[in-house]
N, C-alpha and C positions, 0 to 999 in steps of 0.2 A: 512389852512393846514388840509389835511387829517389824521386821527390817527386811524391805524389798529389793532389790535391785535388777532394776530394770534398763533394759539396754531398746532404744526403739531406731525407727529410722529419723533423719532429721532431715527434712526437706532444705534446711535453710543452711545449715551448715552440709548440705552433701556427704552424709556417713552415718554411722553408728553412732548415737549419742548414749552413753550413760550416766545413770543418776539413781541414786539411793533415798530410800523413802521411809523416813521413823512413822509406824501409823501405832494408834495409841489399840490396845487390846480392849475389849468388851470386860471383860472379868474384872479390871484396873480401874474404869473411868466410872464416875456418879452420872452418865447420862449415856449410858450405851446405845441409844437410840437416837443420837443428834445428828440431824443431816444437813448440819453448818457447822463444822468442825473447824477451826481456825488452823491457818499454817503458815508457818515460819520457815520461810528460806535463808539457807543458811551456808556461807562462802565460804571458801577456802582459800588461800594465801599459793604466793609464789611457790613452786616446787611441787606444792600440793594436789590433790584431786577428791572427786566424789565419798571418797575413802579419808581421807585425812580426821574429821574429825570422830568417826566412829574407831579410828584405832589408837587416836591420840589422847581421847579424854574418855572420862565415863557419862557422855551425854546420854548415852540410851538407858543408862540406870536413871539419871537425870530425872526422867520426864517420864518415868515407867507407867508414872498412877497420874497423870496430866493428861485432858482432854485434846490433845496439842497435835496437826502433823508437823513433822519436819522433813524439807526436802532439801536433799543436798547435790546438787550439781555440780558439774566439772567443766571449767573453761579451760585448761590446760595453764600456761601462762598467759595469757589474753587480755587480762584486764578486766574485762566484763566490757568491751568494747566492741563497737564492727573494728575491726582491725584493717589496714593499708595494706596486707597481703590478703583480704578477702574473707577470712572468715568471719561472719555475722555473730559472733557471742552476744552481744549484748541483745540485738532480735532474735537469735532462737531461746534465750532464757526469758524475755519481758513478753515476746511474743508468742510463740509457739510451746514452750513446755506445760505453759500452765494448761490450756486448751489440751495438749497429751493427757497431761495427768487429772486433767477434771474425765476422762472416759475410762479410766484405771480406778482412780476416786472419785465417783459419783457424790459424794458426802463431805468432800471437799468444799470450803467456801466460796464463795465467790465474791463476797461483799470485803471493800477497803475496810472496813473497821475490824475486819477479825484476819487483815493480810499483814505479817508484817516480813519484814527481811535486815538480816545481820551479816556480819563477816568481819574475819581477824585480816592484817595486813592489806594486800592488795584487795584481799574481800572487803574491807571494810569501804577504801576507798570507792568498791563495785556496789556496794550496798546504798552508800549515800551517792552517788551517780544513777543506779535504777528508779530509787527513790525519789529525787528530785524531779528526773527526766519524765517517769512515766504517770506520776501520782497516782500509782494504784494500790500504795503499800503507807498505812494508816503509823505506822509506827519504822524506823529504820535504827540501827545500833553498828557501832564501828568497835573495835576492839586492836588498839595499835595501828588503826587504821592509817593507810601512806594516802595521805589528804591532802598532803602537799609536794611539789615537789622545788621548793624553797631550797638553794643550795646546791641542787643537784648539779655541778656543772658538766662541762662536754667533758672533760680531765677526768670526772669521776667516772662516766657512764664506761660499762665493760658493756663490747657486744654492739656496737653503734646502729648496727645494720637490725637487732633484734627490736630496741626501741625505736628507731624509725619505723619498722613496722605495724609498730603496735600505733603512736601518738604524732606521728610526721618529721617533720625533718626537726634537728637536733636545736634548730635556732627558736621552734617554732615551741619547741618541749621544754628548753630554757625559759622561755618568755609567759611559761604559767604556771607561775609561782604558787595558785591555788587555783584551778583546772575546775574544780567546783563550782566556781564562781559565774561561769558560762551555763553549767548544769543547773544552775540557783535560777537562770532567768525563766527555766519552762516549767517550773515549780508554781501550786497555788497556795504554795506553803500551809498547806492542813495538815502534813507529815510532822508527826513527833520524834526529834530525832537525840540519841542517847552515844556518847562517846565517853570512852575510858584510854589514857595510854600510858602507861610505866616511864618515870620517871629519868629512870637509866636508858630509856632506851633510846636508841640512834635518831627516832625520827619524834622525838617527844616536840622539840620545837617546833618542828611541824604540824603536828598536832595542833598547839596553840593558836599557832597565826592561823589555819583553817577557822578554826573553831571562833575565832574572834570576828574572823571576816564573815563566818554563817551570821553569826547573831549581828553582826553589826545592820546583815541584810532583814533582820527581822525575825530568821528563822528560830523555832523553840526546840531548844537543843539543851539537853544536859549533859554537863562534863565534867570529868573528876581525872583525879590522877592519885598513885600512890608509889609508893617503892615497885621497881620490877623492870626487866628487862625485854626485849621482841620475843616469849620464849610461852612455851606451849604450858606452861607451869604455870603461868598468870592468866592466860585466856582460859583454861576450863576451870578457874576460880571464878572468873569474869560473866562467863558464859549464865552460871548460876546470878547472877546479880543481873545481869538481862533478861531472865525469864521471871524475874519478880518485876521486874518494870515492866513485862508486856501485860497487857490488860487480861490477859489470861488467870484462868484458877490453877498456877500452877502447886502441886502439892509437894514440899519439901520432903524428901527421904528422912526416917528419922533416924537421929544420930544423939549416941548415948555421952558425949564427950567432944 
């Protein structure tokens, strides 16, 4: 695999955006001449960036011999939101990147059924938030995804002033116990949507109650859970188990053991 990193300007967010790009190598894939190449966006969590998952897992060996792009963006901690101090995440990555990277990648898709988009933590909850809002993404997957925010009260929240920035005032961030659910209404529900979250882990019941209140809306959502904790250990376990549910040919590395 090819691994780019490209830094452009972003009119929407006013600066330098970066973002890293898995593109599949010609020598690797069975159709080196497809100029509909599918791509999977793919999130990063709190703390993280554009970087996180190419140093935290083995995704680029992953998808070596897979006809597959993947793009990895950075919102910083954002959410994948327009945020209440101004900056646009959510329209420079739904709006603007793709349009960037279709003149980078000419061979890049551009049809819903070969678009999909994933993410662990806060990604994941950005993943089923783009998904829902924009319906342009034929498949979405969460991985520990914070889907809800059931529980969270003012006593827990460190930094008051950081999530009021991000989601409004603190009465306003209490009072949506599944945040989605608002996202659910601009949905034409064609999106197949895929969730996994570790048993141990903090925000498991969260998961739940999201996950019950999607489908109660209709939505086709698959969901599983197993031992595991919020921890990078279990998501690039996960990750593999996503890329067999995308409707993609992905080719498994083989392994003697």
């Amino acid at each position: 695999m090819a691994v780019f990193n490209i830094e452009y300007r972003s009119d929407i967010l006013d600066l330098e955006y970066p973002v890293n790009v898995i593109y599949p190598d010609l020598s690797r894939v069975d159709n080196p001449d497809d100029k509909d190449i599918p791509v999977l966006y793919l999130l990063h969590g709190m703390g993280g960036n554009h970087n996180s998952w190419l140093k935290r897992t083995r995704l680029e060996r992953l998808v070596r011999s897979t006809n597959l792009i993947i793009v990895l963006p950075n919102v910083n901690n954002g959410w994948y939101t327009n945020t209440k101090y101004g900056y646009r995440y959510f329209d420079a990555l739904t709006a603007e990147l793709p349009k960037v990277l279709q003149r980078f990648f000419p061979n890049m898709t551009k049809k819903r059924e070969k678009t999909f988009i994933a993410g662990l933590s806060m990604g994941g909850y950005g993943a089923f938030k783009i998904a829902l809002e924009t319906n342009h993404f034929s498949h979405a997957a969460s991985l520990s995804g914070a889907l809800s925010f059931d529980g969270m009260l003012t006593e827990g929240l460190e930094n008051q002033a950081y999530w009021e920035g991000i989601f409004g005032s603190i009465e306003q961030f209490q009072n949506q116990a599944t945040p989605l659910l608002d996202s659910a209404l601009l949905s034409d529900k064609q999106t197949k949507f895929w969730a996994w979250c570790g048993e141990q882990d903090y925000i498991f019941e969260q998961n739940n109650l999201a996950v019950k209140a999607l489908k109660a809306k209709g939505f086709d959502l698959e969901y599983s859970t197993s031992p595991g904790t919020h921890d990078w250990y279990y998501w690039e376990k996960k990750i593999e188990s996503v890329l067999k549910w995308l409707p993609v040919d992905f080719q498994e590395e083989e392994r003697l053991s």
